[in-house]
MIVO-902872 format. One record per residue (C-alpha): residue in one letter; z, y, x. Coordinates in steps of 0.5 Angstrom, whole numbers, plus 500, padded with zeros to 3 digits. Each point is the difference from the previous one (the first is absolute). Layout:
<pts>
<'a',<Z,Y,X>> ...
</pts>
This chain:
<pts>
<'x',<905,475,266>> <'x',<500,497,492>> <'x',<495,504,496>> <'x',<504,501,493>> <'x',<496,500,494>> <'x',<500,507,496>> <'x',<503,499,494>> <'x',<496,503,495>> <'x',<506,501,496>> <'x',<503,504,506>> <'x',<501,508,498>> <'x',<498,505,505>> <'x',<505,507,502>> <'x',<497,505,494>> <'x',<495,505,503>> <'x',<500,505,494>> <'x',<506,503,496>> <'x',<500,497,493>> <'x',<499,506,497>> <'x',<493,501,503>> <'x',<498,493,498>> <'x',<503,502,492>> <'x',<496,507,500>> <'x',<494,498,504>> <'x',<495,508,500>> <'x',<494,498,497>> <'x',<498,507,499>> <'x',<495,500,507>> <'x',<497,494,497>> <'x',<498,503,493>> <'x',<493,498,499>> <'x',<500,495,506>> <'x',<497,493,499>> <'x',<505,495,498>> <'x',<499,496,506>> <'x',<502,506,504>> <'x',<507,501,495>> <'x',<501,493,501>> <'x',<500,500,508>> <'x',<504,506,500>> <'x',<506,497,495>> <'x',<498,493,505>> <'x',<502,503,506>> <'x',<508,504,497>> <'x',<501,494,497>> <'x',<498,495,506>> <'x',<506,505,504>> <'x',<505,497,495>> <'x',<505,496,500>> <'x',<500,493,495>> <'x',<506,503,497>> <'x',<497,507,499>> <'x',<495,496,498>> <'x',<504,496,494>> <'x',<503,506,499>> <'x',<494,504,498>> <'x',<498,494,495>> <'x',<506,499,498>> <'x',<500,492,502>> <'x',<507,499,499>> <'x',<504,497,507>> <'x',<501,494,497>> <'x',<493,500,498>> <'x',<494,496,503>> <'x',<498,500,508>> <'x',<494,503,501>> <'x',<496,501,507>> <'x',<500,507,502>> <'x',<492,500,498>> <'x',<501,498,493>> <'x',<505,505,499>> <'x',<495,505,504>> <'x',<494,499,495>> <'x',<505,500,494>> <'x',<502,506,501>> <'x',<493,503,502>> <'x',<498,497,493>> <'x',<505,503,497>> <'x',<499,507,502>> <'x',<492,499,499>> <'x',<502,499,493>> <'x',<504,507,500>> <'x',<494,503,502>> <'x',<495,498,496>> <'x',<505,501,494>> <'x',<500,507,503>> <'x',<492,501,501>> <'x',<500,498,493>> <'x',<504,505,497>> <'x',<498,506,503>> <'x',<492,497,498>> <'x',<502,501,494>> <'x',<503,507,500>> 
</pts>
């Protein structure tokens, strides 16, 4: 029996609605360090499809491939991005 050899490319059957991927709850995780908030947003984003992925970054499907980690770490950068925007803003309320 051939082993074949796993495309990184290759989607995965998504394991998370995209709506929970689009409007992830950080409201348990007020306050937490951020490599908490990182992790949490790792692990939803790590149960999406590439398309899901793609589509929560607005990569258009003509765009670039990506490995599926690449598209999982952009994500999360993002994210991360949004809360410290969010920190900032309630810091200075």
């Amino acid at each position: 029996m051939e082993i074949e050899d796993e495309n990184p490319l290759h989607d995965i059957h998504s394991e998370i609605a995209y709506g929970d991927l689009e409007e992830i709850d950080l409201e348990p995780y007020f306050g937490a360090p951020d490599e908490e908030i990182e992790n949490h947003i790792r692990s939803l984003a790590s149960r999406a499809s590439i398309g899901q992925l793609r589509q929560a970054l607005s990569i258009p499907l003509d765009g670039e491939d990506r490995e599926r980690e690449v598209l999982i770490e952009m994500f999360v950068e993002r994210r991360m991005a949004v809360v410290s925007k969010i920190r900032l803003a309630i810091q200075s309320i």
